[in-house]
N, C-alpha and C positions, 0 to 999 in steps of 0.2 A: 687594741687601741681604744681609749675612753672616746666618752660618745663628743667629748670637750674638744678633744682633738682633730676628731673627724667635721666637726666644724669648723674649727677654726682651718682647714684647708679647704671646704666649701668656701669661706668667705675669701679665701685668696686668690680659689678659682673664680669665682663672683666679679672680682674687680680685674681680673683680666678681660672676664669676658664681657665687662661691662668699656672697657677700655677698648675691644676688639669692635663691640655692636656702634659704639661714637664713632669709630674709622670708619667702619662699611656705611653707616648714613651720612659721613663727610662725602665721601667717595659717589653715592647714591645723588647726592647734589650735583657733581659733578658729570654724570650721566644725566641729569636733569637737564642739566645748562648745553649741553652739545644734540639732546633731544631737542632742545629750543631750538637753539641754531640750525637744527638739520631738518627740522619737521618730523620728525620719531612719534613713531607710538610709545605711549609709557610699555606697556604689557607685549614684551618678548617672550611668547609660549615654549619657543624651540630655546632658546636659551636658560631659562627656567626649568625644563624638564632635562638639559642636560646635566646642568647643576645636579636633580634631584638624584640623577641616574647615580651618578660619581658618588656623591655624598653617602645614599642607602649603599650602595658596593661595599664603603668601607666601613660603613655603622657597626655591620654582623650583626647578632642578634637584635642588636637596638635601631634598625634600619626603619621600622614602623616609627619608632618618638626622636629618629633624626629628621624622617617625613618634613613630621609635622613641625617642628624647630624652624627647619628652612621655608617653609610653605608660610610661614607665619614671618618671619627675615622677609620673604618676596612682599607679604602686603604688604608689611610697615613703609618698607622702600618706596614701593610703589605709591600709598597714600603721601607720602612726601613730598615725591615728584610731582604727582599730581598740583600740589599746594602750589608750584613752583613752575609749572609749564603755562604759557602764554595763547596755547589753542583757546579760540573762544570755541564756547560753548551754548546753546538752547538756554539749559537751565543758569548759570550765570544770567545769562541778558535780561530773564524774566526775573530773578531775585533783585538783582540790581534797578529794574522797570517795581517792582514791588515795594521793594523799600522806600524807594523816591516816593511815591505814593500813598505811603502808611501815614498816619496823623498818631500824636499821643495817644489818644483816646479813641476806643472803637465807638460809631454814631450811634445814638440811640434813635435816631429819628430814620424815615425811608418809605418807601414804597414796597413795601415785603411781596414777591409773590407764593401763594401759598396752596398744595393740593387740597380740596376738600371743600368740607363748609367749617362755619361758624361750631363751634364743641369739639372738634377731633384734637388729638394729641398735635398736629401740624402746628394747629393754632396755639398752643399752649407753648411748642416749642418758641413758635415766632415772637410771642409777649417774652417770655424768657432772655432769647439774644436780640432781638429790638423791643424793648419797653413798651416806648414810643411809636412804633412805626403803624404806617398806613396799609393794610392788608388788603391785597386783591388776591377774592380766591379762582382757585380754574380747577381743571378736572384732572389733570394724570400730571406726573412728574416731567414728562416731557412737555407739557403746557409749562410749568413751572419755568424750564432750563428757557425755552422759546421764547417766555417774558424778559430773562434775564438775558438772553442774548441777543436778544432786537434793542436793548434799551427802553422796553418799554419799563421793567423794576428794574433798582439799582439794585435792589437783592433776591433771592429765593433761599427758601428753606425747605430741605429733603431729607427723608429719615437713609442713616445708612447702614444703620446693623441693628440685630435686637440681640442682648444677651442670648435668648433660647432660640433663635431663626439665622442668628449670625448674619451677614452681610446682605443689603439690599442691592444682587449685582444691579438690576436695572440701575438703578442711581448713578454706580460708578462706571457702566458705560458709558452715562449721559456725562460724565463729569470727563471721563477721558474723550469722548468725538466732538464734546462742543469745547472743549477747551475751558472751560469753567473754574472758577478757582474757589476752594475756600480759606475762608477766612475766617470763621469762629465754628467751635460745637459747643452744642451741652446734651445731657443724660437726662432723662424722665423716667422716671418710677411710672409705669402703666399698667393699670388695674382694670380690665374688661369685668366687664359686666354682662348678662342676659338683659335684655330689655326688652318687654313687650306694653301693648294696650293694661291700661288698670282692668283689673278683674282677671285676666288671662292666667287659667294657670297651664304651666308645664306642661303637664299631656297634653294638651290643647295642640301646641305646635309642633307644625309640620313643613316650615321653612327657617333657615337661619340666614339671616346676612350679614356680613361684614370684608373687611379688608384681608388678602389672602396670607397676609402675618399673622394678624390677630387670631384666625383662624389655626393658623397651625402653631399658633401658641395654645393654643385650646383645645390642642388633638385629643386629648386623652378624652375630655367631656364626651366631644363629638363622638367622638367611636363608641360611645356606650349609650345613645341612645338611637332609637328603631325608630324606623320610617319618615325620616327629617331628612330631606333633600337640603343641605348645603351651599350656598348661593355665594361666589366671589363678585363683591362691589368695589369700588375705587375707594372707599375711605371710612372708617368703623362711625365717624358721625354723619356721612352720608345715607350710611345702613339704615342709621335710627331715626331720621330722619323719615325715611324712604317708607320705615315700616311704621312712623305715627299717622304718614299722609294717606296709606293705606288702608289703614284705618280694619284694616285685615285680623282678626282675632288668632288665625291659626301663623302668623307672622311674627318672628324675633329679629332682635341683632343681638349682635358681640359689639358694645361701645364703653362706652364710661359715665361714671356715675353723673357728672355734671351735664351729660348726653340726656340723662333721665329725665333734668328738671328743663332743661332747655327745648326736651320736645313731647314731655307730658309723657313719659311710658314711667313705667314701674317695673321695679330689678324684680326678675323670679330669679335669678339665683347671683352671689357676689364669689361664689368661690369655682371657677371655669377654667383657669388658666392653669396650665400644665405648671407653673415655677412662680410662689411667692415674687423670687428676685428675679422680676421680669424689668428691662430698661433697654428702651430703646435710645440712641444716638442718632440726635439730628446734626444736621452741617447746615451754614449759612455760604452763600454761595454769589459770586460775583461774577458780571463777565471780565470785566479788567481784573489783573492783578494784583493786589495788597498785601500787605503783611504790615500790622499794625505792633503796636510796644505789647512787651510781653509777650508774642509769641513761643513757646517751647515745644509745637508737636507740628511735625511732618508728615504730609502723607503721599504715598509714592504707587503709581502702577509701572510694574516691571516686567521686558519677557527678557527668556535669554536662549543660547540653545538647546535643544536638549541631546546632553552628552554628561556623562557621571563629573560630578563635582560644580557643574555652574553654580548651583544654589549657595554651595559652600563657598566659593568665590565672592557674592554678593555678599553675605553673613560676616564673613571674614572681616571684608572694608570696616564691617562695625565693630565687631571685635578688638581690631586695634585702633580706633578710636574712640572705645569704650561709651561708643549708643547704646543705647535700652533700645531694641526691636520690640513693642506693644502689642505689633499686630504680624501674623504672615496667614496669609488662607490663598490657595489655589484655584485659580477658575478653570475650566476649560475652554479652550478657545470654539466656538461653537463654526462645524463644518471643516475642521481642520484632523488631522489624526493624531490623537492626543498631543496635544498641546496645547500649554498653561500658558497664564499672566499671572502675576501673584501682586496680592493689594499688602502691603506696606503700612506702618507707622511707626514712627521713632519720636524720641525725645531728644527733642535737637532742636538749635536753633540756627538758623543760615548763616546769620552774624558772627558766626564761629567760622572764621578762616578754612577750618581743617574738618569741617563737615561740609559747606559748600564745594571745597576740592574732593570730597568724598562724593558727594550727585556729580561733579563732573566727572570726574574717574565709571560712577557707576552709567551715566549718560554714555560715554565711549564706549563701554564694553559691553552694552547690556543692548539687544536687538531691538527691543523698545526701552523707553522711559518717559513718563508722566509725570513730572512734579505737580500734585495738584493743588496743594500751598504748605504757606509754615502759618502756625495761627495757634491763640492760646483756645481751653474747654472752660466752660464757666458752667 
């Protein structure tokens, strides 16, 4: 048979079974509407693995890619219904409380609360997504969320991942127990620096301080050099700071070059950090609600249980409604016996029907879920 051939009955197969897949998602509505009326869960486990049972039976050899055929049949379904069922949900009332709230234009003006002093990357970030805004600084990140969730700032700004340190969990607990929302990010290129006293050279020191990122962006330096105890402080321009007023010759930090001029030290060395492409991701952060125009990025904390296939489960919902997942990394749940939360982002916007029905489907079935906003990166 020519290869001409064997296609042209593909595509005859093709419109049947495109003919068959429109039946089952009418029918799929139909289940939807009597789930309404009856109070139903979407996700029938025991009737979906009977399906699967039957189906692999009669696959025979092909029992593995009928699996997966119907396993992929269930979510489409199921993302449908979801579109289509009437249970309220958590994350609905907060998208719907967010939207109402969003203005064209994100503010440039505020009350930023910000960890640190005056020179650290916090500040840098904060001028970035507030221009304009009025900066109150305080000491740890949790100072940070504490400002914004008393009302004392209408905003905070927190670093939440570094290209070479990956995720700042502290951050995203504070973001999931205080209920925090963001609302914008942006990326910085951060360049440390050695800083000490003018005149000071290298050998000299035998203390280093800085922020315990910057730090282990800079592992490789640190491990090669001898008899330099190591100091974690709350912020790389509070380091340099710490170590002008010190006024201590055998003292460094790990800060940034603008760190230099703003507290009078001098770089003994500009090449420390383990990775050229070093960038840290901050998040602006609110206690109420928002989602302002242009939003297109999600970010979600998820548990589920653990039993083979949940994660594929989660994954899936985005598969067939074709999200880009940006981000997936595993935490451990600390004081539990293994057991994860997994931190989330997507390109998605809530305003899209059939991804907001996708957080509610994933809020039902997932043991936790954290919407912690939809917001654009600038």
């Amino acid at each position: 048979m020519e290869l001409s051939e064997i296609r042209a009955k593909i595509d005859a197969v093709d419109d049947r079974l495109l003919a068959l897949f429109l039946e089952r998602m009418e029918l799929s509505e139909e289940v939807a509407a009597y789930k309404n009326e009856n109070h139903l869960p979407i996700l029938n486990k025991t009737r979906e693995r009977e399906i699967l049972a039957k189906v692999t039976e009669k696959a025979g050899d092909k029992e593995r890619y009928a699996y997966h055929l119907y396993s992929t049949l269930f979510e489409l379904a199921r993302s449908r219904q979801a579109e289509l069922l009437n249970a309220p949900t958590r994350v609905a009332e907060q998208v719907r409380t967010s939207l109402a709230a969003g203005e064209a234009l994100f503010p440039q003006t505020g009350l930023v609360a910000c960890q640190g002093v005056e020179g650290g990357n916090s500040q840098a970030a904060c001028d970035r997504l507030l221009p304009r805004g009025n900066l109150m600084y305080v000491k740890s990140f949790d100072a940070v969320a504490s400002a914004v969730e008393s009302g004392l700032c209408r905003f905070g700004v927190l670093p939440i991942e570094n290209s070479s340190n990956g995720s700042v969990r502290a951050v995203y607990d504070l973001l999931r127990k205080r209920r925090l929302s963001i609302v914008r990010s942006t990326r910085l290129c951060i360049r440390h620096e050695l800083l000490a006293l003018p005149g000071v050279k290298l050998e000299e020191i035998r203390e280093i301080y800085s922020h315990e990122q910057a730090l282990g962006q800079c592992s490789k330096f640190l491990n090669g050099l001898k008899d330099v105890q190591v100091i974690p402080c709350g912020n790389t321009a509070a380091a340099a700071k710490q170590v002008a007023e010190s006024g201590s010759r055998t003292a460094a930090a790990i800060s940034s070059h603008p760190c230099a001029a703003l507290y009078g030290l001098e770089c003994l060395s500009d090449t420390i950090q383990d990775s050229d492409n070093n960038y840290t991701r901050f998040v602006c952060v609110t206690r109420d609600p928002v989602i302002y125009a242009g939003a297109n990025r999600i970010s979600l904390v998820v548990a589920f249980e653990n039993r083979p296939g949940a994660l594929y489960e989660v994954i899936s919902k985005l598969a067939a409604l074709d999200v880009n997942m940006t981000k997936l990394e595993s935490c451990p749940v600390a004081g539990s016996d293994f057991e994860f939360i997994f931190f989330l982002e997507l390109d998605a916007s809530v305003q899209d029907p059939s991804v907001l029905a996708m957080l509610e489907e994933m809020e039902r079935s997932c043991a936790q879920f954290h919407f912690l906003g939809n917001y654009a990166e600038v």
